[in-house]
C-alpha positions in Angstrom: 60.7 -25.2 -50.1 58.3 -22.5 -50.6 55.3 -24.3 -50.2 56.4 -25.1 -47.0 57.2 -21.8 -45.8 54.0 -20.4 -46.8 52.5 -23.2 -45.1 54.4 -22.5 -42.0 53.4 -19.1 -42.1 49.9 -19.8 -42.6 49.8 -22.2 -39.4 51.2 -18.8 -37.7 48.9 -16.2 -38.6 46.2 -19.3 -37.5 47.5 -19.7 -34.5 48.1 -16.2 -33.4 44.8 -15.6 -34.6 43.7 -18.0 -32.4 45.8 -16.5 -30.0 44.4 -12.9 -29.8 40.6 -14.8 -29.8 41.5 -16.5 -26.8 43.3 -13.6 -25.6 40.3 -11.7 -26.3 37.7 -13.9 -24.9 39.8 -14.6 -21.4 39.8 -10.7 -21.5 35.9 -9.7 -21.9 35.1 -13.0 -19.4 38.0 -11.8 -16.6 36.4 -8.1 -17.3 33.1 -9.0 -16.8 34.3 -11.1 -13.3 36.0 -8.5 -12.4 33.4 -5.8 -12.7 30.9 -8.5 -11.1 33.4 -8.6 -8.4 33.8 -4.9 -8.0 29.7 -4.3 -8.1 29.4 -7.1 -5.5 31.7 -5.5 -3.0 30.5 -2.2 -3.2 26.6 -3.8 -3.5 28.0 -5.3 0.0 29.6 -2.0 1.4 26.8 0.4 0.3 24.1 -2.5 1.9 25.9 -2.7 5.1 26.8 1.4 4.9 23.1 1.8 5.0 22.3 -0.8 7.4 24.1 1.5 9.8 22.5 4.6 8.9 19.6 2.8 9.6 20.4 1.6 12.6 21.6 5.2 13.7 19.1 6.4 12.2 16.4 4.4 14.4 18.4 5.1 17.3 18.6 8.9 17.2 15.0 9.2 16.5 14.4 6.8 19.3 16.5 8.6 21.6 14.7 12.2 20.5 11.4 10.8 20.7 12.3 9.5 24.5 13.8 13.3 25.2 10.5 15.3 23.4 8.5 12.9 25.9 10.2 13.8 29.0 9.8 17.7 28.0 6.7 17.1 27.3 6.0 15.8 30.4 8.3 18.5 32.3 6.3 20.9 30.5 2.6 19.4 31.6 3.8 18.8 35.1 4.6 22.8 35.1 1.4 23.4 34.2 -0.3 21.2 36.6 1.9 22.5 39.4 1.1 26.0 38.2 -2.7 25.4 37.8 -2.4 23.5 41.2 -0.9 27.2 43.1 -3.3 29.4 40.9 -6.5 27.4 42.4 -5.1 27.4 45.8 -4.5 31.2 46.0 -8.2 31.4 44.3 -9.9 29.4 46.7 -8.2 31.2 49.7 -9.1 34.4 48.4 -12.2 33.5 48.4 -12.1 32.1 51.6 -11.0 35.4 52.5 -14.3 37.5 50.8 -16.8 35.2 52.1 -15.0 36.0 55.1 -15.2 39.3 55.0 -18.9 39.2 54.4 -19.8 37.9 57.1 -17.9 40.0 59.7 -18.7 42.9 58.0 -22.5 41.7 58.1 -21.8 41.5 62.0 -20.3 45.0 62.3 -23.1 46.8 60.3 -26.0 44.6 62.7 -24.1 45.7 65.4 -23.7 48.9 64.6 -26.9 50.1 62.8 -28.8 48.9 65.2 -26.4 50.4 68.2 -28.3 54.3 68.1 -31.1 52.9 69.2 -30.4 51.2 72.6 -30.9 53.4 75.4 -27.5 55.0 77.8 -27.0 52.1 79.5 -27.1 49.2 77.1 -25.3 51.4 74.8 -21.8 51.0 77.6 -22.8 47.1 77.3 -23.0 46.7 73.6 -19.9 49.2 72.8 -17.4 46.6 73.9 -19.4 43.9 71.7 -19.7 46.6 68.9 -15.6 47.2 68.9 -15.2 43.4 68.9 -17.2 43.5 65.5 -15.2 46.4 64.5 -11.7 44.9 65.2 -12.3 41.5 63.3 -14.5 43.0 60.6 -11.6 45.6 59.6 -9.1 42.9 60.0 -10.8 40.9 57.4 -10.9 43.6 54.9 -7.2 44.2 55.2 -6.8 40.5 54.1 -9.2 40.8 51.5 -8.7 44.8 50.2 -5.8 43.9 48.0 -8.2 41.4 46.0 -11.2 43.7 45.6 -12.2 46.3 43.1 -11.1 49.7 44.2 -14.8 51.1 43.8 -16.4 48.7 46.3 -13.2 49.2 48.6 -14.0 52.6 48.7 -17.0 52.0 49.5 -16.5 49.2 52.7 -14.0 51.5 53.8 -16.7 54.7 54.0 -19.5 52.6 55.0 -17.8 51.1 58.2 -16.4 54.5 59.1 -19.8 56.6 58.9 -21.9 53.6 61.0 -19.8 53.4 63.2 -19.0 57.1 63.6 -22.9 57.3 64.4 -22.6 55.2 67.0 -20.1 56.7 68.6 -21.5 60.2 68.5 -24.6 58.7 69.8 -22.3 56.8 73.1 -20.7 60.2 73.7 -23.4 62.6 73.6 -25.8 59.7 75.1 -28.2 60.1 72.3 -30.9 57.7 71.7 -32.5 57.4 67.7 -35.5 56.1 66.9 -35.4 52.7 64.2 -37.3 55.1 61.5 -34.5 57.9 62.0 -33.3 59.5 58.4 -29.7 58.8 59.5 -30.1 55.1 60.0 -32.4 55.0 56.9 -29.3 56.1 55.0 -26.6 53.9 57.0 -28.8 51.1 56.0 -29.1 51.6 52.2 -25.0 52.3 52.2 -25.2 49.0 53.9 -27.5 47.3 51.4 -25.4 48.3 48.6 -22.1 47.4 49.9 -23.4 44.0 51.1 -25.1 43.2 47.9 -21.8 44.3 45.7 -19.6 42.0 47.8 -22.4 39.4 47.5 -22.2 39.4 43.8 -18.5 39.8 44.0 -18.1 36.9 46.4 -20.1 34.7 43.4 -18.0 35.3 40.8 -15.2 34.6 42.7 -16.7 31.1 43.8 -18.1 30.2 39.9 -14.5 31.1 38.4 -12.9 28.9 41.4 -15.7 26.0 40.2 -14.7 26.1 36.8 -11.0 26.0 37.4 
């Protein structure tokens, strides 16, 4: 009776030995599909997480890039429009001094050469002479906000003492000769003035070339 209980107990321990080993091997092979299954869904997740940010990714820069462009574009527009007004008011201003130059190159014919003419011709030229005057001093209002104040000054002085010559030579009918000291000196102020406004007038017109 022994024997057999020993042997029953033997087949048992076999068996549940057997047992746990399966046990133990469906355990480590379910673990292992398990965690295969678990790194293959995340693996999944995280590949199509950062297929998005990609995408978004792509998108936003896309979109930025497309925004950057049109302020960039804003931006050089401004400049061009800005450029465009700034060469505008240039070249009218210097519309304006060439202008100027050449009324005030009138006036000062006109009027240096006024003393000279005898009683009569004098009443003939004087209405020519304030016709010079009115459009020459028009034109330098126009232009005497653009000009430096030292050759202002001296426009200003030279068109009031030639013409204040002629006037005192109208009104107390006298006649000068061309050599006279007085029109010797009107015609150096002249000569000065016109070739200041002369090189003024050239700088103007190079910087409006180079713009």
């Amino acid at each position: 009776m022994e024997p057999i209980i020993t042997a029953i107990l033997n087949f048992v321990d076999t068996a549940l030995n057997v047992v746990v080993l399966l046990v133990l091997v469906l355990g480590f092979a379910l673990k292992g599909w398990i965690s295969g299954t678990i790194k293959a869904y995340f693996q999944s997740a995280l590949g199509k997480e950062l297929e998005d940010y990609r995408h978004n990714l792509r998108r936003d820069l896309e979109a930025y890039k497309a925004s950057t462009l049109r302020e960039f574009e804003q931006f050089r527009a401004n400049i061009d429009i800005r450029r465009s007004i700034a060469l505008q008011f240039e070249s009218a201003k210097l519309d304006a001094c060439r202008k100027l130059a050449a009324d005030l190159s009138a006036f000062f014919n006109a009027a240096v050469t006024f003393p000279v003419h005898d009683a009569e011709t004098k009443k003939v030229a004087n209405i020519q002479l304030s016709e010079y005057l009115n459009t020459a001093r028009a034109a330098y209002r126009n232009t005497e906000i653009f000009l430096p104040l030292e050759l202002n000054g001296e426009i200003s002085s030279t068109m009031s003492s030639v013409y204040d010559i002629a006037v005192t030579c109208l009104n107390q009918g006298i006649v000068l000769k061309k050599d006279d000291p007085k029109i010797h000196d009107e015609l150096l102020k002249i000569a000065r003035v016109e070739l200041k406004l002369r090189k003024f007038v050239e700088q103007e017109g190079a910087f409006v070339q180079r713009a």
